[in-house]
C-alpha positions in Angstrom: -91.5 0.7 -76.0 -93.1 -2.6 -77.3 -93.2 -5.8 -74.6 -93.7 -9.0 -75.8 -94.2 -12.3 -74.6 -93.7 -15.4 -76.3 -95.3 -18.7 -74.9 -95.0 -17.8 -71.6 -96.2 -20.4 -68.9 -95.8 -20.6 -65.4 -96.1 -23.6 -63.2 -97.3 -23.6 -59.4 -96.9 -25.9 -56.6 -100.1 -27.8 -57.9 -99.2 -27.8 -60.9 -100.1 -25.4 -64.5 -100.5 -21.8 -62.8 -100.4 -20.0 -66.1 -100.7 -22.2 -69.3 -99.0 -21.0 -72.5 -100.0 -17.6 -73.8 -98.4 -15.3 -76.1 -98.8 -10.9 -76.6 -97.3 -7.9 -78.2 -98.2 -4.9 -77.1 -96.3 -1.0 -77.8 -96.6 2.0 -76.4 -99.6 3.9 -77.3 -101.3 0.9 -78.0 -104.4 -0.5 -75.3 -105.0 -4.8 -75.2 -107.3 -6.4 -73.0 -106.3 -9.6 -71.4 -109.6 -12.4 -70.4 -109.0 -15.4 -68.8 -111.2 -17.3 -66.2 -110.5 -17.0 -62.5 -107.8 -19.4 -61.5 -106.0 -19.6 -64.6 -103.0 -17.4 -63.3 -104.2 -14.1 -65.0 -102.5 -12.0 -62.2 -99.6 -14.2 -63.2 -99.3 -13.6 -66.1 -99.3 -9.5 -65.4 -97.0 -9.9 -63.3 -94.8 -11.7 -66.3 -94.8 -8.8 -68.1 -93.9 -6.4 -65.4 -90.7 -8.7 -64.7 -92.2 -9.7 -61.6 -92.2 -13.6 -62.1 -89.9 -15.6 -64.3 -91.9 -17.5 -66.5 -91.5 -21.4 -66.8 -90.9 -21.3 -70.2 -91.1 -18.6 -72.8 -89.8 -15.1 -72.5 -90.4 -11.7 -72.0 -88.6 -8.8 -73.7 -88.5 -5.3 -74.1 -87.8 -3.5 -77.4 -86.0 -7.1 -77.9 -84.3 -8.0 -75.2 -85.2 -10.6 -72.5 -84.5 -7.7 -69.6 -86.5 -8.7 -66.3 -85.1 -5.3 -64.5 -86.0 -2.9 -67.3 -89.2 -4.2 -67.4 -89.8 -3.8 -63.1 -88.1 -0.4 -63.8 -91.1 0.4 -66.8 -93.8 -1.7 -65.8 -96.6 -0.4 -63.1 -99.2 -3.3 -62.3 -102.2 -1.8 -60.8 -104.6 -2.4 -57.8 -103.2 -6.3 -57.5 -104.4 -8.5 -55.0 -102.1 -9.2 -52.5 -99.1 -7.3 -55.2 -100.1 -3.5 -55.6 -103.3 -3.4 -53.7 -103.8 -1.0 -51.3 -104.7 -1.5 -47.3 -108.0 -1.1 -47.3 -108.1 0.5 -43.8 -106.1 3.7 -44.9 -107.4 6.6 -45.1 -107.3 7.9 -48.9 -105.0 10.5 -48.0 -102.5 8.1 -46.6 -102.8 5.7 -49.7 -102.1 9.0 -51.8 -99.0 10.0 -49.9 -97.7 6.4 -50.3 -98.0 6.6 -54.3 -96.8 9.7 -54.7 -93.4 8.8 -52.8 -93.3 5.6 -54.9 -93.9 7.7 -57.6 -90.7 10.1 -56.0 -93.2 12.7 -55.8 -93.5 15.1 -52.9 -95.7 13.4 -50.7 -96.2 15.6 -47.9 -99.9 16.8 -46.7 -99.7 19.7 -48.6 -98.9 17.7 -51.8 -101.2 15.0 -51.1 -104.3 17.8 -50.5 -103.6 19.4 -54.0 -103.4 16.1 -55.6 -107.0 15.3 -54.3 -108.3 18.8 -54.9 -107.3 18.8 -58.4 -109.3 15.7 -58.8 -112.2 16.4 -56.7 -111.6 14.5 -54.6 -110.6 16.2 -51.2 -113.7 15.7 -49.6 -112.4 12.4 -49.5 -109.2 12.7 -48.1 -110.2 10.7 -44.7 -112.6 8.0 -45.9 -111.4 4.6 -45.5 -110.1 3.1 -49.1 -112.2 0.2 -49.1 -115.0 2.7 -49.3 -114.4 4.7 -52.2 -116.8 3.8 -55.6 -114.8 1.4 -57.9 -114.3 4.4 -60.6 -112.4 7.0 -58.6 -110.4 4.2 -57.0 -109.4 2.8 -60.3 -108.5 6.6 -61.9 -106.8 7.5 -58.9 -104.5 4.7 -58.6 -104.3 4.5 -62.3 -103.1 8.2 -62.6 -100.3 7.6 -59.8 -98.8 4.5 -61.1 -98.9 6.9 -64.7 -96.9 9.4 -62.9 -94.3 7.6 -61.6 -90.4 8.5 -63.5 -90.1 6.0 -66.2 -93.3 4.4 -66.4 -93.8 3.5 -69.8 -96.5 0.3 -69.5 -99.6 -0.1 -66.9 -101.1 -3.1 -65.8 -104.5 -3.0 -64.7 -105.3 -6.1 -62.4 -108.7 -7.2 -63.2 -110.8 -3.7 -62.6 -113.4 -5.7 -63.4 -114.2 -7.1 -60.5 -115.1 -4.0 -58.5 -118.0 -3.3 -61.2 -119.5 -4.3 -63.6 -119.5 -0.5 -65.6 -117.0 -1.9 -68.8 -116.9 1.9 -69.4 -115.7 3.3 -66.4 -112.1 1.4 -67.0 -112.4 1.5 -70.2 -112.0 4.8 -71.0 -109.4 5.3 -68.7 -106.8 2.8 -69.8 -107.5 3.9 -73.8 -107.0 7.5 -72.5 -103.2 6.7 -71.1 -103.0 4.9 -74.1 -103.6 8.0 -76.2 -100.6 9.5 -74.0 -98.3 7.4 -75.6 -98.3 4.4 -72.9 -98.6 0.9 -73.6 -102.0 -0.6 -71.8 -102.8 -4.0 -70.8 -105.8 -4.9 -68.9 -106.6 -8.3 -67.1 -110.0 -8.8 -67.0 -111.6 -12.4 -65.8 -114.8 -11.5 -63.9 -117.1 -10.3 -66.4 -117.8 -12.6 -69.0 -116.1 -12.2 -72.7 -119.5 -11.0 -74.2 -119.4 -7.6 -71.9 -116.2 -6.7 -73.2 -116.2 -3.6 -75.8 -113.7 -5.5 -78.0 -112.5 -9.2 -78.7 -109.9 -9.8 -76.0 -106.7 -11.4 -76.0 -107.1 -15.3 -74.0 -105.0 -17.1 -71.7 -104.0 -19.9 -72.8 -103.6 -18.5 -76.8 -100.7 -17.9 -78.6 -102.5 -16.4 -81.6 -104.3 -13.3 -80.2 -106.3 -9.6 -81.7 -104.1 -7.1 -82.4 -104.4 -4.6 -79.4 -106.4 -1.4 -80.1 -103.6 1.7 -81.3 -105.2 4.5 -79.6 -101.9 7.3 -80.0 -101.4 7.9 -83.7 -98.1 6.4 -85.4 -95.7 9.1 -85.7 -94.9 10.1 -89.4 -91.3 8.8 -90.8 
């Protein structure tokens, strides 16, 4: 699966949301997207994932401009006021929601094995503001991962529940090594924390994203 978007800009009621920005990203491969706050980053994930019709530019996948394929593929992640979850829930109850958006079984059997397998059942009643920014990120990481079809995350600025680079880091380059295709918007730390040169909105000429799955062998 390889996404790619071409100029893509998107104008808001104020005028420039998203200014011109270009990326190519395939499965197996992990590209990290910096832009200031304000400058439509969310926007421009929600691009890619087919969620917004860009102003001008495209968006295709494996070639073809394809909006629905792309909503059908694409899981954006943990975005304000998009994916995010209520706060106020319980972690069991954010769990059991994923998991049936993910057609999983989602009932309170499911739910507890899904949180025991990842340690985290002792959780299961705490409100899901409260959880620590790295089991919140995994956790609603791992489900979007899960769900039939999913062949491209978007992770919506992880970045600004902590400052630990690592502790996203590792997890969007290890569903990378799977065989999906990464992207992560990032715009509250500064470009100098980063473990890589990122991608910029605003740039048509951006780094190659990191290829974390080998290339099969013709």
């Amino acid at each position: 699966m390889q996404v790619v978007a071409d100029r893509v800009s998107l104008d808001g009621p104020h005028g420039t949301l998203l200014p011109e920005t270009s990326l190519t990203v395939s499965s197996g491969e992990f590209a990290v997207v910096h832009g200031d706050p304000g400058t439509g980053i969310t926007a421009f994930g929600l691009a890619l994932a087919g969620r917004l019709r860009p102003t001008t530019g495209t968006v295709t996948v494996d070639g073809a401009a394809d909006p629905a394929r792309l909503r059908e593929r694409v899981a954006v992640v943990d975005s304000p006021g998009v994916s995010e979850p209520d706060e106020t829930l319980p972690l069991r109850v954010v769990v059991a929601e994923e998991l049936a958006l993910a057609g999983r079984p989602a009932n309170q059997a499911a739910v507890a094995d899904w949180l025991a397998a990842r340690d985290l059942a002792a959780y299961a009643r705490t409100r899901f503001e409260n959880l620590a920014a790295e089991p919140r990120t995994r956790l609603l990481t791992d489900l979007a991962a899960s769900r039939a079809g999913a062949g491209m995350l978007v992770l919506d600025r992880p970045d600004r529940h902590t400052s630990d680079v690592d502790s996203w880091w590792m997890l969007a380059h290890e569903h990378a090594e799977r065989g999906l295709a990464v992207v992560v918007l990032t715009a509250t730390l500064p470009v100098s924390a980063l473990l890589t040169t990122p991608a910029r909105i605003g740039r048509l000429e951006q780094p190659a994203p990191q290829r974390c799955q080998e290339e099969p062998v013709p």
